[in-house]
N, C-alpha and C positions, 0 to 999 in steps of 0.2 A: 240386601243388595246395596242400599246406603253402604253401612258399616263396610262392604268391603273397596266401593269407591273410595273410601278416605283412609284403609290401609293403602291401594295403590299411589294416591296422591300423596301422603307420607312417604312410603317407598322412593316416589320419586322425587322428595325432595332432599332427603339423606341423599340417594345418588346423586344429586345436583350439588348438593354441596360438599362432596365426597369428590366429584370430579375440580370444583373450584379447590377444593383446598389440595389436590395432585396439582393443578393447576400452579397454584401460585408456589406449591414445593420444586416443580420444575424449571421457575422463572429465580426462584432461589438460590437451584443448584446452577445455572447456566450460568447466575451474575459470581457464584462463589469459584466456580472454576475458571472463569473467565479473568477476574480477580489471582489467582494463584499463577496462571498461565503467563498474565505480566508483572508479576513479579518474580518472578523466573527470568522473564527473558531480559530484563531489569540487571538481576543481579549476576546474569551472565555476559552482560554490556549486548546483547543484540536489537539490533532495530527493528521497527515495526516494518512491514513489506512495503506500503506508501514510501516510508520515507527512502529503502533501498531503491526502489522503483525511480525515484525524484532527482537522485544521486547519481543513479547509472544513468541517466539520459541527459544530466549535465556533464558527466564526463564523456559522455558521445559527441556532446554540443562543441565541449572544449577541445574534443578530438580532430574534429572536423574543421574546426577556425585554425588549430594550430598546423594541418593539413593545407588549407585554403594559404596563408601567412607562408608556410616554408615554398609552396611554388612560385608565389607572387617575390619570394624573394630571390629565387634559382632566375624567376623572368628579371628582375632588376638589373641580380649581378650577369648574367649573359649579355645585356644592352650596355652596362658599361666597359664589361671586357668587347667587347664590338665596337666600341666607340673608343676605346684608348689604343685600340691597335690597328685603327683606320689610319693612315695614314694623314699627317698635319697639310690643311688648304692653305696654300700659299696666295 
């Protein structure tokens, strides 16, 4: 009975260290593809999603001021075409 408690306890310490070392092969292969993935997208000049994300929402920003800037300037020149063709107060 002994003797076969301590086959089982061996058993399960091969599979414990049979799942550690898939373990750490899987943390391996993630950093090595992960690794490959940007350097690909490196030497195809593509950027990370952050930094597109970061980009498009500045040129929304810029979109929106240069929007905001062209009405306030249609309001300008309207108040001075209104005011040069008021008639001059004597």
């Amino acid at each position: 009975m002994q003797s076969q408690n301590r086959i089982f306890d061996d058993l399960a310490k091969v599979a414990g260290g049979a799942l550690g070392a898939l373990s750490n092969f899987k943390q391996e292969m993630e950093a090595m593809v992960r690794d490959r993935v940007e350097r690909f997208m490196a030497d195809n000049n593509m950027v990370p999603r952050e930094e597109f994300e970061a980009v498009k929402a500045m040129a929304a920003e810029a979109r929106a001021e240069q929007e905001r800037l062209a009405a306030r300037v249609a309001a300008l020149e309207a108040a001075l075409s209104a005011k040069s063709a008021a008639p001059p107060r004597n």
